[in-house]
C-alpha positions in Angstrom: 0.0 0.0 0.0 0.9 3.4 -0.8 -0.1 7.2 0.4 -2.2 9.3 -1.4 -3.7 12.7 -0.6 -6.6 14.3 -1.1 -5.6 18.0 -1.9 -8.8 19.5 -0.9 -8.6 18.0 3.0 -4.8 18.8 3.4 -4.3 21.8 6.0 -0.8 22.4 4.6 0.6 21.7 8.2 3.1 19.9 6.5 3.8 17.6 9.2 3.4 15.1 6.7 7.0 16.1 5.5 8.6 15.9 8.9 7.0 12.3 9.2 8.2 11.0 6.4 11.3 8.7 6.3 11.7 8.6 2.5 11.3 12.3 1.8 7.8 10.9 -0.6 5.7 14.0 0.6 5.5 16.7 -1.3 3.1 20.0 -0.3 4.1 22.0 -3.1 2.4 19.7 -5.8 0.1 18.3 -3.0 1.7 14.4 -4.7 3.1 12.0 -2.8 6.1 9.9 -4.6 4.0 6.3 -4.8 7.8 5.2 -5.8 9.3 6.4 -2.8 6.4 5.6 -0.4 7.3 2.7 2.0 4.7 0.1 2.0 1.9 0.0 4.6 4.4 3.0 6.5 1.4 4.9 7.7 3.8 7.5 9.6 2.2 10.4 7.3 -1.2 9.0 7.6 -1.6 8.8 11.2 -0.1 12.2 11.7 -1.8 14.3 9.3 -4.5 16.7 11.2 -6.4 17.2 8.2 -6.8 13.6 7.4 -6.0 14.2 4.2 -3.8 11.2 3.7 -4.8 7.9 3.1 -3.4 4.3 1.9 -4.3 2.8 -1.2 -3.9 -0.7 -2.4 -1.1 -1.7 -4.6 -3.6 -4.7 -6.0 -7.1 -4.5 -6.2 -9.0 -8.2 -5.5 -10.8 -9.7 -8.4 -14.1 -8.5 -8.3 -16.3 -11.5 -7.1 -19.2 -13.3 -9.8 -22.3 -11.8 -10.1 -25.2 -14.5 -10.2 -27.4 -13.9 -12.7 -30.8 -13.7 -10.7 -29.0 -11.2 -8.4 -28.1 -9.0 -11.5 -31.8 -9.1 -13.0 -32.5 -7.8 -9.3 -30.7 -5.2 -9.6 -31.4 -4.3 -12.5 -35.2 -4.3 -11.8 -35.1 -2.0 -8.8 -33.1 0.5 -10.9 -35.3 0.5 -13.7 -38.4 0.6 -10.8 -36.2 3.9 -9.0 -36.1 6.0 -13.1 -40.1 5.5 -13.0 -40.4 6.4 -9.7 -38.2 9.5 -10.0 -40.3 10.5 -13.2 -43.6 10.1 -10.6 -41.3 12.6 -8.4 -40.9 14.8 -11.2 -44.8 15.5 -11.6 -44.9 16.4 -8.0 -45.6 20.3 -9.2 -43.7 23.3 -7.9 -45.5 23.3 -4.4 -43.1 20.2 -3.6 -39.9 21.6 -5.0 -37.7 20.5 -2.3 -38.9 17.3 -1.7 -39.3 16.6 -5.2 -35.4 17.8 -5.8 -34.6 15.5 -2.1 -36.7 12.5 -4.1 -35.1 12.8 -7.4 -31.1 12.8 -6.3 -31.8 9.8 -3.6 -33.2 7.7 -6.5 -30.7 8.7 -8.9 -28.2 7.7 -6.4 -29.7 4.3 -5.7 -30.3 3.6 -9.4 -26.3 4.1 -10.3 -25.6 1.8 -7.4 -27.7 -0.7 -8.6 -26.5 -0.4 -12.2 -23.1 -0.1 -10.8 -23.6 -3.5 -8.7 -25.3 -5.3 -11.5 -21.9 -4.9 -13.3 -22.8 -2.2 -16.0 -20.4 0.4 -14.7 -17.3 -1.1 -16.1 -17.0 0.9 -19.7 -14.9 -1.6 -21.3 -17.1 -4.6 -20.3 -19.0 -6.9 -22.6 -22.2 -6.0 -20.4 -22.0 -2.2 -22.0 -21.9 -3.0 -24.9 -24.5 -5.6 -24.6 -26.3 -2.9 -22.4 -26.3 0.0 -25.3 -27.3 -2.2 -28.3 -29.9 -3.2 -26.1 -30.7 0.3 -25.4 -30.6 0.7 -29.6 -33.0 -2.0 -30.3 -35.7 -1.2 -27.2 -35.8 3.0 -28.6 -35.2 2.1 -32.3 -38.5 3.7 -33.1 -38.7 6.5 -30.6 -37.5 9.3 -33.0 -36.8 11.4 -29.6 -34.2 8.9 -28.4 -30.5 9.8 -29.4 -29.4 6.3 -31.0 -26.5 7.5 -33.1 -25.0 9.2 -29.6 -25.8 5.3 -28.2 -24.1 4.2 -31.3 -21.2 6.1 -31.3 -20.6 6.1 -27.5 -20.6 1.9 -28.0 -17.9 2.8 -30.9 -15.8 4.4 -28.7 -15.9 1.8 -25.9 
């Protein structure tokens, strides 16, 4: 594991550069040397006030198999979350805020559940299989954007 830092946390203390055995800190650039960092050190993570610092993973585990019944799932409840957010839509201007509260919680849930069902991977086989299935469910709504599905499947 290496130390990363998230610019916007750091308090520019700099106690991060005192810390460090390796000299890997940098608050000029706000980067931290992944080649110099010392695996699983932690001396500039536990002493930064700002808790700006963090450890990341050299390798990242295989992500596990998705059973096919818990994808459909998931993909059902995200597709149920879109109609109910269009439901919060009509709510009128007398429900603004709770219609605005509404709309961003179900947005939220339905990327997870899109995310989880394996879709959010661009270079995946399941996008691609996702956006020609997108193609040939709109092929004749004329307001759907099938050459922007087209090309974006192109690019992937």
């Amino acid at each position: 594991m290496f130390a990363s830092r998230n610019v916007r946390l750091c308090t520019k203390d700099c106690i991060c550069l005192f810390v460090c055995p390796t000299g890997a800190t940098d608050t000029e650039s706000g980067q931290i040397d992944a080649s110099k960092c010392l695996d699983g050190c932690r001396l500039c993570v536990d002493a930064c006030p700002g808790g700006a610092i963090y450890l990341v993973p050299k390798n990242y585990p295989k992500p596990q198999p998705k059973h096919e019944d818990v994808v459909q799932t998931l993909f059902a409840l995200a597709e149920s979350k879109v109609k109910t957010r269009q439901l919060a839509n009509a709510l009128g201007d007398d429900h603004r805020l709770a219609r605005k509260a509404l709309d961003f919680s179900l947005e939220v849930l339905a990327e997870d559940c899109v995310r989880e069902g394996g879709y959010m991977l661009p270079q995946s086989a399941a996008v691609k299989e996702f956006l020609n299935g997108l193609k040939e469910r709109y092929r004749e709504d004329p307001a759907f954007p099938i050459e922007a599905v087209e090309r974006l499947r192109d690019l992937l």
